[in-house]
C-alpha positions in Angstrom: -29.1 -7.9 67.0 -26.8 -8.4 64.1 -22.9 -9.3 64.2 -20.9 -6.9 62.2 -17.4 -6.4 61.4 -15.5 -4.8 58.5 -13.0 -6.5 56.2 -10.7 -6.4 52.9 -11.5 -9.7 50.8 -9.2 -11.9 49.7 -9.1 -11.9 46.0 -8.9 -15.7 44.0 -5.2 -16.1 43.5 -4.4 -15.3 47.2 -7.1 -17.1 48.6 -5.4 -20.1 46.0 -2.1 -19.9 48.3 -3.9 -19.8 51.3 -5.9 -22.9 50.4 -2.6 -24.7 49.9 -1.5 -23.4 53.5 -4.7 -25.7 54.8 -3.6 -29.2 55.9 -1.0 -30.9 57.3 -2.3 -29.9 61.2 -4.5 -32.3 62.8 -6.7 -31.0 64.9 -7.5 -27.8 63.0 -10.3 -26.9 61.6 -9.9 -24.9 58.5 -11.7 -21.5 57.8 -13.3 -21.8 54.0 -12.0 -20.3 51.4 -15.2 -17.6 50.8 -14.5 -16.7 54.4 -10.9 -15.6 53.9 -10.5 -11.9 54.8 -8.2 -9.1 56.2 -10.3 -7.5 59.2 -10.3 -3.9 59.4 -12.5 -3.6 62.9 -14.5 -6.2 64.5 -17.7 -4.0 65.5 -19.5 -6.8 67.5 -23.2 -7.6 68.2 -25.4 -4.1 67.6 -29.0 -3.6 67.4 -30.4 -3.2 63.7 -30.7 1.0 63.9 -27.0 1.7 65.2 -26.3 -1.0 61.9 -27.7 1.6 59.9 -25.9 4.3 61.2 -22.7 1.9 61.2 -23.4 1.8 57.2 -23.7 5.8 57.2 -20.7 5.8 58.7 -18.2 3.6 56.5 -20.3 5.1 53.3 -18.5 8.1 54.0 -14.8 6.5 54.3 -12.5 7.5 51.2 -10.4 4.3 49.5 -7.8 4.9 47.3 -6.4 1.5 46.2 -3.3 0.0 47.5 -1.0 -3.3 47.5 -1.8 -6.1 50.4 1.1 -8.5 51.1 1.1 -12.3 52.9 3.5 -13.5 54.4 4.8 -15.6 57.0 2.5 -17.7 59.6 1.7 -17.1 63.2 -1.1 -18.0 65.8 -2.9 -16.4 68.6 -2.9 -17.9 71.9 0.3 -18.9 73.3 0.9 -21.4 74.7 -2.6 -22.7 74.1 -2.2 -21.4 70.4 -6.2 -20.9 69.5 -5.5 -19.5 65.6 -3.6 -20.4 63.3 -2.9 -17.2 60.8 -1.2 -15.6 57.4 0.3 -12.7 58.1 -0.3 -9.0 56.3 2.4 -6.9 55.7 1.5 -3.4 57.5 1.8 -1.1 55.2 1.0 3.6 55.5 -2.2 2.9 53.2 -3.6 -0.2 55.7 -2.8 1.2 58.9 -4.7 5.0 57.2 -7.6 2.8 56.5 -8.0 0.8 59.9 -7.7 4.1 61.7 -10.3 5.3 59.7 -12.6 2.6 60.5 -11.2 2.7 64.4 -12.8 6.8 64.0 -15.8 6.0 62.3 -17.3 3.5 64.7 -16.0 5.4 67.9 -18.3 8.6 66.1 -21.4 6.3 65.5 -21.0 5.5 69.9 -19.0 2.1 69.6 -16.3 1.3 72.6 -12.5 1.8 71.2 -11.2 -1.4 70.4 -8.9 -2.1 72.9 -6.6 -4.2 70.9 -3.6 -3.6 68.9 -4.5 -3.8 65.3 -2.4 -7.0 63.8 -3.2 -7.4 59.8 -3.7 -11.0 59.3 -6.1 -13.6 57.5 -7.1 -16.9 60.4 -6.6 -19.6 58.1 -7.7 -22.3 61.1 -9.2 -21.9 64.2 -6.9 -24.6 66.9 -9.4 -25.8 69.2 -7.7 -29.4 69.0 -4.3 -29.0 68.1 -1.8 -30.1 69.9 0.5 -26.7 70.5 3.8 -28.7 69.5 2.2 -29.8 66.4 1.0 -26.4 66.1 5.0 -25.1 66.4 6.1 -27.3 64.0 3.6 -26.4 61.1 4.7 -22.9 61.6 8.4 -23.1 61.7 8.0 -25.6 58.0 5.5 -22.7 56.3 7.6 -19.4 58.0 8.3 -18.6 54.7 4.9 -18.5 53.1 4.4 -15.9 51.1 1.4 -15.2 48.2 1.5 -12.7 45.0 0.9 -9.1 45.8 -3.0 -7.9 45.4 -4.6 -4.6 45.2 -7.7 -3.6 47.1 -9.9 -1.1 46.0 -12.4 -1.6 48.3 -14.0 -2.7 51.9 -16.6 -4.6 53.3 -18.8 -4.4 55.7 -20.1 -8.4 57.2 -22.2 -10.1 59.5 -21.6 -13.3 60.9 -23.5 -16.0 63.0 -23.3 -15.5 66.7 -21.0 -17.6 68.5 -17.0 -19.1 68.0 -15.6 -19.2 64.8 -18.0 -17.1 63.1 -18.6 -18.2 59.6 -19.7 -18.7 57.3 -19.6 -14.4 56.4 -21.9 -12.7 54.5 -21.5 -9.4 52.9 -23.9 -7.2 53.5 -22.4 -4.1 51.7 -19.1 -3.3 49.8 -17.6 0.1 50.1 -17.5 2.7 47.7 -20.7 0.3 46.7 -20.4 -1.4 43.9 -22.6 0.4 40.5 -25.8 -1.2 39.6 -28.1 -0.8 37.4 -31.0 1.6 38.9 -33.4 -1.0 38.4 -31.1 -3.8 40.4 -30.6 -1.9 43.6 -33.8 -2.6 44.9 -34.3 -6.3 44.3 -36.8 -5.7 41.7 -35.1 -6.3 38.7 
């Protein structure tokens, strides 16, 4: 069984501002930068042959590039906030490309995801926080906000089973990325 799920990367001068978002919230524990990302579908735990036909799949999902926008803060949870997060501004081309990946893994036999998709990046996961503390670091960053970025691109990552998930790896970027012929294969 591998853990998969599909995500726009952060490129370095976001993930900069984002970094600088990281402290002043005990408690927290703060996602690395590497494992910054915008996820387009959380596919879950799947056997290695519906991974393959998962990669099939998002192989055949068009990108056209398009502006991603942070802003703002938020968490998930409540009243027992469990996240701590960036917010994405939704935007035609995002919410085109999530409903493409929505399609796609509903075609290769995947469940519907059952939750409303909210663009964000988790910047911490709140396991300890105190939810006043966790109040008061939102309403003195509301107004972050990082440089606009253009993605061209998705990718498709596993992760380790259990909470928190990282650290990611990516096991294929979407169209692929060109390599020499010689590369593809390891052998080179």
């Amino acid at each position: 069984m591998i853990r998969l799920f599909t995500a726009l990367e952060i490129p370095d001068e976001a993930a900069e501002k984002l970094a600088r978002l990281q402290q002043g919230l005990e408690g927290a524990r703060w996602i690395e930068r590497g494992d910054l990302h915008i996820t387009l579908r959380f596919i879950g735990d799947v056997a290695e042959n519906i991974a393959s036909d998962i990669d099939a799949a998002l192989a055949e999902i068009p990108v056209a590039p398009f502006e991603v926008e942070l802003e703002g803060v938020g968490e998930f949870g409540g009243a027992r906030p469990n996240a701590l997060w960036a917010g994405v501004r939704m935007s035609e081309p995002l919410r085109v490309l999530q409903g493409r990946h929505e399609s796609a893994m509903r075609r290769v036999g995947l469940k519907p995801e059952t939750r409303k998709f909210h663009p964000h990046v988790t910047v911490a996961r709140l396991g300890r926080a105190a939810p006043e503390d966790v109040g008061r670091y939102i309403a003195a960053n509301n107004l972050f906000a990082a440089p606009r970025f253009t993605v061209g691109r998705f990718t498709l990552f596993s992760a380790r089973g259990g909470t928190g998930g990282g650290p990611y790896v990516a096991e294929r970027r979407y169209p692929e990325d060109e390599w020499p012929e010689n590369l593809r294969d390891g052998d080179g």
